[in-house]
C-alpha positions in Angstrom: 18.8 2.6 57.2 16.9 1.4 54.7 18.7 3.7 51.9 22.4 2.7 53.3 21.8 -1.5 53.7 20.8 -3.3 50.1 18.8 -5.7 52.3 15.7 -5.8 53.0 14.7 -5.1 57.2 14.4 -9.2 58.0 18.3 -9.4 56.8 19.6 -6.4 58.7 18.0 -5.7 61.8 19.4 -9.2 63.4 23.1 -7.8 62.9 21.7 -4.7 64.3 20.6 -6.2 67.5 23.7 -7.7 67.7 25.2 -4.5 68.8 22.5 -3.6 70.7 24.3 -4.3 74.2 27.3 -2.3 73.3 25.3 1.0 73.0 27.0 3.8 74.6 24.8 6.4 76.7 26.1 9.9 77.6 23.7 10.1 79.7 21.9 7.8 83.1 19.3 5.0 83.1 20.0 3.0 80.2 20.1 -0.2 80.2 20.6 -1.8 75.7 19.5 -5.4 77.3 16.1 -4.1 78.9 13.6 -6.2 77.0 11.5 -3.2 76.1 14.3 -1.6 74.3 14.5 -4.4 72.2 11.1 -5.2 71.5 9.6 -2.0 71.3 12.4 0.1 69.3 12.9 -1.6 66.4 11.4 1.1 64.0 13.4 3.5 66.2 16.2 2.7 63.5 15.1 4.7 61.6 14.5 7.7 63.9 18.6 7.5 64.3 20.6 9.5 62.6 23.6 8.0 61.2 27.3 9.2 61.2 29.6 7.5 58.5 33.0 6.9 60.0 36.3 5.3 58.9 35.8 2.3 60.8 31.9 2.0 60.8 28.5 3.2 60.8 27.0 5.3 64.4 23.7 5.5 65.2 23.0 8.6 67.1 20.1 8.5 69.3 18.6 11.7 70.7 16.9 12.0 74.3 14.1 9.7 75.0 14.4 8.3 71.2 15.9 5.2 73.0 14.3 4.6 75.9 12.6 6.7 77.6 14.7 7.2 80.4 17.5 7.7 78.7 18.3 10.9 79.9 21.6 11.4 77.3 22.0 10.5 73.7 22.9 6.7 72.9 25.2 5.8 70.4 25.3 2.8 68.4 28.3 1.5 66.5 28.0 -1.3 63.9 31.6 -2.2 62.3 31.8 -2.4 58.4 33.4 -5.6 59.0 29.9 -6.5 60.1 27.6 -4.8 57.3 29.5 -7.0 54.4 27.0 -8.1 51.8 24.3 -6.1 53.1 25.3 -2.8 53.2 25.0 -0.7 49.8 27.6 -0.7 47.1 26.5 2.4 45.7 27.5 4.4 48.8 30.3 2.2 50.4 32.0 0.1 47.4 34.8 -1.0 49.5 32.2 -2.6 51.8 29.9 -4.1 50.0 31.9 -7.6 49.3 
């Protein structure tokens, strides 16, 4: 994450939280507003790996890497409407505004 946003973690992961409710598991027991997945994941960021797709950026979650119930993979999607300003020019010039 920290290669794709041109801010540094203090500016980003607040807009990444945002989202965090909307996660989508393919999987059972998952539950984005449990306190511990927001408190105790935050470096798990960067253990996402991140699909680039016309309307957004996913973050892909494996088994476990989310909670640790989570019995499917979670996916996270943050709008580019969302990541203006902080997201990197170099690799999204469109976005970057």
């Amino acid at each position: 994450m920290d290669d794709l946003l041109c801010v540094n973690r203090d500016e980003y992961l607040p807009v990444l939280f945002k989202f965090l409710p909307d996660a989508v598991n393919l999987g059972e027991y998952y539950d984005p507003s449990e306190v511990y997945f927001r408190k105790e994941r935050i470096d798990y960021f960067d253990r996402a790996s991140v699909a680039v797709t016309p309307v957004g950026l996913v973050l892909i979650y494996t088994v476990n890497t989310a909670g640790s119930s989570a019995e499917g993979c979670v996916f996270l999607k943050i709008p580019y409407d969302e990541l203006q300003g902080i997201i990197n020019p170099v690799f999204f010039p469109t976005f970057a505004g």
